[in-house]
DODO-977260 format. One line per field, with one value per residue: x, y, z of N, C-alpha, C in turn; residue in one letter. Coordinates in steps of 0.02 Angstrom, whole numbers. Layout:
DODO-977260
n_x [X/...]
n_y [Y/...]
n_z [Z/...]
ca_x [X/...]
ca_y [Y/...]
ca_z [Z/...]
c_x [X/...]
c_y [Y/...]
c_z [Z/...]
res [A/...]
END
This chain:
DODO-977260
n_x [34/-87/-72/35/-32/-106/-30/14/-28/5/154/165/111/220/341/292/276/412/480/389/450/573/610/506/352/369/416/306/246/294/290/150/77/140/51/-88/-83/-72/-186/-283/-235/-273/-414/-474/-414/-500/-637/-609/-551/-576/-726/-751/-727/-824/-943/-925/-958/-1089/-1118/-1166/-1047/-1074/-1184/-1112/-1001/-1066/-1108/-1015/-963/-950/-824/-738/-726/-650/-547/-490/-461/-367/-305/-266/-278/-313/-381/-518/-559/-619/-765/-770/-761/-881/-1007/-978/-1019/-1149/-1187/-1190/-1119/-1049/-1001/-865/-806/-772/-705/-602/-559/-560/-451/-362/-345/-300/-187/-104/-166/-132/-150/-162/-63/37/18/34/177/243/226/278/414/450/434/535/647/616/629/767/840/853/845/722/707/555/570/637/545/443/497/519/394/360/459/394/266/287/380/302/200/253/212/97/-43/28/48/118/215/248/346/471/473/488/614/696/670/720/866/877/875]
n_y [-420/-418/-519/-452/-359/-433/-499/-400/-346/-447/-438/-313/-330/-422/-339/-260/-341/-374/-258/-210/-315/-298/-186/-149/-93/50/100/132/260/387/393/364/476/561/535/538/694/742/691/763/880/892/886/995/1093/1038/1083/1202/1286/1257/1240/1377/1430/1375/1444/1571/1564/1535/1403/1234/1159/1026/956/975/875/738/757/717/591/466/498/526/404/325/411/363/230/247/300/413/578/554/468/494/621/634/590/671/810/779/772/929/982/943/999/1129/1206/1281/1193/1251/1316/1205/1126/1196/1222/1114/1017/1123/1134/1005/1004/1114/1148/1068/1049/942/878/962/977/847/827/928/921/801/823/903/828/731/819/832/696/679/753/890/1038/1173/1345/1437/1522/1439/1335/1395/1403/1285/1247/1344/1293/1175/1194/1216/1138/1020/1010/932/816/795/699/566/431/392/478/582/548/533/705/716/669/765/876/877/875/980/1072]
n_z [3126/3199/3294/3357/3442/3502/3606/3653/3775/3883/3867/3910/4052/4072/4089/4199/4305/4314/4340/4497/4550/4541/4592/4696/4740/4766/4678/4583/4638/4597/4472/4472/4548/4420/4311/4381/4396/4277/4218/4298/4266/4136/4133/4197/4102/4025/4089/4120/4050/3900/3925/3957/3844/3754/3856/3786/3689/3684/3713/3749/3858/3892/3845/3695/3730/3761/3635/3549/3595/3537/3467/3552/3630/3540/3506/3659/3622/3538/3556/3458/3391/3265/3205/3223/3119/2999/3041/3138/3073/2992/3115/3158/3072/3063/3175/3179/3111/2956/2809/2734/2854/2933/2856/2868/2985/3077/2996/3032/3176/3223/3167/3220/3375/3496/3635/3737/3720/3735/3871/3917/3901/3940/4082/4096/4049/4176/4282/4241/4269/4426/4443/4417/4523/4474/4469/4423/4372/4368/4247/4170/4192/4115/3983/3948/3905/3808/3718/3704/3656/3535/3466/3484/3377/3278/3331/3263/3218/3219/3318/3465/3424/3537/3640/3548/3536/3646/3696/3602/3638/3778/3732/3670/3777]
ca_x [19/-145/-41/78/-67/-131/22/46/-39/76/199/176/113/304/387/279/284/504/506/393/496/643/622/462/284/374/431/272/223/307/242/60/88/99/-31/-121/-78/-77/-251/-320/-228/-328/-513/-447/-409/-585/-692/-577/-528/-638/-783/-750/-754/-907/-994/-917/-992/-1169/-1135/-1166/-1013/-1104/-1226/-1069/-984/-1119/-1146/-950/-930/-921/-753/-688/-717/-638/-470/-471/-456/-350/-240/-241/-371/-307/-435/-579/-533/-675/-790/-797/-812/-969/-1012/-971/-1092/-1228/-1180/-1213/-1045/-1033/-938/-788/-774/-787/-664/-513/-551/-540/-397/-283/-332/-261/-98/-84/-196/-101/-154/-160/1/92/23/65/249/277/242/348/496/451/453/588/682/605/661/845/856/866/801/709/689/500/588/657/505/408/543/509/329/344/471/365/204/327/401/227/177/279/184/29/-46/93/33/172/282/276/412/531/455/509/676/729/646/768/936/925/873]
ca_y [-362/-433/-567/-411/-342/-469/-526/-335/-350/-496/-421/-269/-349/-431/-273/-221/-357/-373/-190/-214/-364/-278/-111/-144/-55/110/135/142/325/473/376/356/564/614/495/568/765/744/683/814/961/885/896/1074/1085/1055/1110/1263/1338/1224/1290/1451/1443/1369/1472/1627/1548/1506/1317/1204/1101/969/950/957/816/711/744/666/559/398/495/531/343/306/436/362/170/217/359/470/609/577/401/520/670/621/576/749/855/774/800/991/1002/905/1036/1168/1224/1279/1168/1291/1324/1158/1119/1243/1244/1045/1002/1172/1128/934/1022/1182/1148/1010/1069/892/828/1018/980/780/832/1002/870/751/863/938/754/707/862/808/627/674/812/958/1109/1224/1405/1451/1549/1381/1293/1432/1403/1236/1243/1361/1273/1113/1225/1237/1076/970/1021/885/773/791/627/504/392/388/509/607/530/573/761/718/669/807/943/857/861/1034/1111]
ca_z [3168/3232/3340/3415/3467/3543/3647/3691/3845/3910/3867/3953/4131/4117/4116/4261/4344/4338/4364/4549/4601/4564/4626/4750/4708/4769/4630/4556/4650/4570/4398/4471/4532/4345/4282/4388/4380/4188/4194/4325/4214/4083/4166/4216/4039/3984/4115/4119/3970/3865/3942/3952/3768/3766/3859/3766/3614/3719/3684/3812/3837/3937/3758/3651/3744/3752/3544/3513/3645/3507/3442/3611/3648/3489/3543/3691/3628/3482/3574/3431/3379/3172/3189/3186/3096/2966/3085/3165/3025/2990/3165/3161/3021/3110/3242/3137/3090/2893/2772/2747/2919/2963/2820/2879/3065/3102/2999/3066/3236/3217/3164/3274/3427/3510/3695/3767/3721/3778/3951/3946/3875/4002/4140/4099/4070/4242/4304/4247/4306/4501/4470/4411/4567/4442/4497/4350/4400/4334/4191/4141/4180/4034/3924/3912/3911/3770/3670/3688/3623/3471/3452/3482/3318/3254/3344/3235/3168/3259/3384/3501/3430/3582/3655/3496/3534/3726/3678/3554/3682/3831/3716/3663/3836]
c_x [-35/-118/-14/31/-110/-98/40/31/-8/127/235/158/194/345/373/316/357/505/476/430/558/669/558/408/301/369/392/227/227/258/159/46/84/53/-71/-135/-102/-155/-312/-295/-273/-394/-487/-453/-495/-628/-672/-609/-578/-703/-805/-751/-800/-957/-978/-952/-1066/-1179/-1118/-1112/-1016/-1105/-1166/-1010/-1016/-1140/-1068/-920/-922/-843/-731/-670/-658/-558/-468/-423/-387/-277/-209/-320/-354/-371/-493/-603/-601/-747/-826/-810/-870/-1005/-1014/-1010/-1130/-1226/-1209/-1179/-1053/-982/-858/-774/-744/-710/-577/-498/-540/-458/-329/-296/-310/-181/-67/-93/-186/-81/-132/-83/58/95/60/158/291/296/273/412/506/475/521/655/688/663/747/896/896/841/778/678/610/522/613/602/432/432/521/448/327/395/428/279/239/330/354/205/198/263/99/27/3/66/95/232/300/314/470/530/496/571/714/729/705/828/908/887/926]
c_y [-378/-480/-525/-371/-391/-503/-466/-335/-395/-460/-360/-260/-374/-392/-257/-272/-370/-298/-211/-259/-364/-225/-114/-80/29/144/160/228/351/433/393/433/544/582/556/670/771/730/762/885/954/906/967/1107/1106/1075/1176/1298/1320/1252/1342/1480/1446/1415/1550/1653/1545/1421/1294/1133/1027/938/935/908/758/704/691/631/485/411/508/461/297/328/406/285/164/263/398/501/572/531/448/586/675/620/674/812/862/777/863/984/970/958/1092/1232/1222/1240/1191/1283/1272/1139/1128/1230/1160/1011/1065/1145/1053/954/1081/1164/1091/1033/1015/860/899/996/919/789/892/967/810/776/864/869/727/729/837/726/623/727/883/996/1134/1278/1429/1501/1492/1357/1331/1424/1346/1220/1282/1330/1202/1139/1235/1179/1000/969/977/819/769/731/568/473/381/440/588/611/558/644/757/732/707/866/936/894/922/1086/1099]
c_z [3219/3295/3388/3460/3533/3603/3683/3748/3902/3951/3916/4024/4146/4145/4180/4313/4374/4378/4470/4563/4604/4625/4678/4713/4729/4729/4564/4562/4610/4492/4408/4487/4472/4333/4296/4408/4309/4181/4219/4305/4168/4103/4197/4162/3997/4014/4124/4079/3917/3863/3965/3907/3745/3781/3830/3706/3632/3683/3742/3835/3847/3839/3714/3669/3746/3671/3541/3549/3631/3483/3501/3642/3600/3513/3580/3690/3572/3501/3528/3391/3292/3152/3177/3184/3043/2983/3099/3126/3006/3031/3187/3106/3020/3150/3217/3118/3020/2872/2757/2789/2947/2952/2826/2950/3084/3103/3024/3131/3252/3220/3246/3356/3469/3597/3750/3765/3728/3860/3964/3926/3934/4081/4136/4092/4136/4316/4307/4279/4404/4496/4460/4488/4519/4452/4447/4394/4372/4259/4155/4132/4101/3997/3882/3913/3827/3697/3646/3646/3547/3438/3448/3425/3273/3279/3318/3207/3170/3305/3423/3501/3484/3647/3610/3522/3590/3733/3665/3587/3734/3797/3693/3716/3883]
res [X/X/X/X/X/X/X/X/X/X/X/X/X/X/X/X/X/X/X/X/X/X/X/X/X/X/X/X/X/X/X/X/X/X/X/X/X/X/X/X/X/X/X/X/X/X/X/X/X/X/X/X/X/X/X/X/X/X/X/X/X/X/X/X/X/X/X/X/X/X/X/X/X/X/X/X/X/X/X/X/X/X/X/X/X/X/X/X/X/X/X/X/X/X/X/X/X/X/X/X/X/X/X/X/X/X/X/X/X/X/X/X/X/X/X/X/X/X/X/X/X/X/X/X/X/X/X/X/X/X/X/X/X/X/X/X/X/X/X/X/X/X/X/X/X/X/X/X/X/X/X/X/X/X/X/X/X/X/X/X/X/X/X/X/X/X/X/X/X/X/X/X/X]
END
């Protein structure tokens, strides 16, 4: 495993690099669009809604990014929150979050609260819809926003498996 890892990066400049010299770096746009939509829904995301929580609570979300910003480094390297699930509980009770609370409210929001991978999954449907020339009427495009707020939930604790989620959401829309 330690070897596939280590060859992964290779492996995955070849792809790029066949794909531009097949298809020319055009074909790199609409991809680099979502990237980058998906990221700037995200920071929307948290400076939004995030911190509109925050300050509903009078917590400073600056301060409380800045306290877990070894597990956000950690999600970011490992691309899934489940790596430090442990981690942040004991973190929310450094914070000064009760043990129960801590207890019920961490692990339901691992399962339930799967905000990040509705938006990266809504925009890639929506994507893929643009790149096939499918039209979706905004009653379509809620539909599948809200079946993927459904169907994400099965992407708890999977590293990748929101592709499978992608998949299964496509074939029965």
């Amino acid at each position: 495993m330690h070897m596939v890892m280590r060859v992964a990066p290779i492996g995955a400049f070849g792809g790029m690099a066949n794909t531009i010299s097949t298809f020319g770096l055009k074909t790199l746009k609409p991809l680099s669009i979502l990237m980058g939509s998906v990221y700037l829904t995200s920071v929307f995301f948290i400076f939004g809604v995030l911190n509109l929580i925050c300050y509903l609570y009078k917590i400073s979300l600056w301060k409380y990014l800045v306290f877990i910003k070894e597990e956000i480094l950690v999600v970011w390297g490992t691309s899934s929150s489940e790596s430090v699930l442990l981690a942040m509980m004991d973190k929310m009770e450094k914070f000064g979050c009760s043990r129960s609370v801590v207890g019920l409210v961490i692990p339901a929001g691992y399962s339930f609260n799967l905000d990040g991978t509705t938006i990266y999954l809504s925009m890639s449907v929506i994507f893929l819809a643009q790149v096939f020339h499918i039209p979706l009427t905004l009653v379509q495009q809620l539909t599948i926003i809200a079946i993927l707020m459904i169907t994400s939930k099965g992407a708890a604790g999977v590293t990748g498996s929101g592709f499978i989620i992608l998949t299964s959401t496509l074939a029965a829309i």
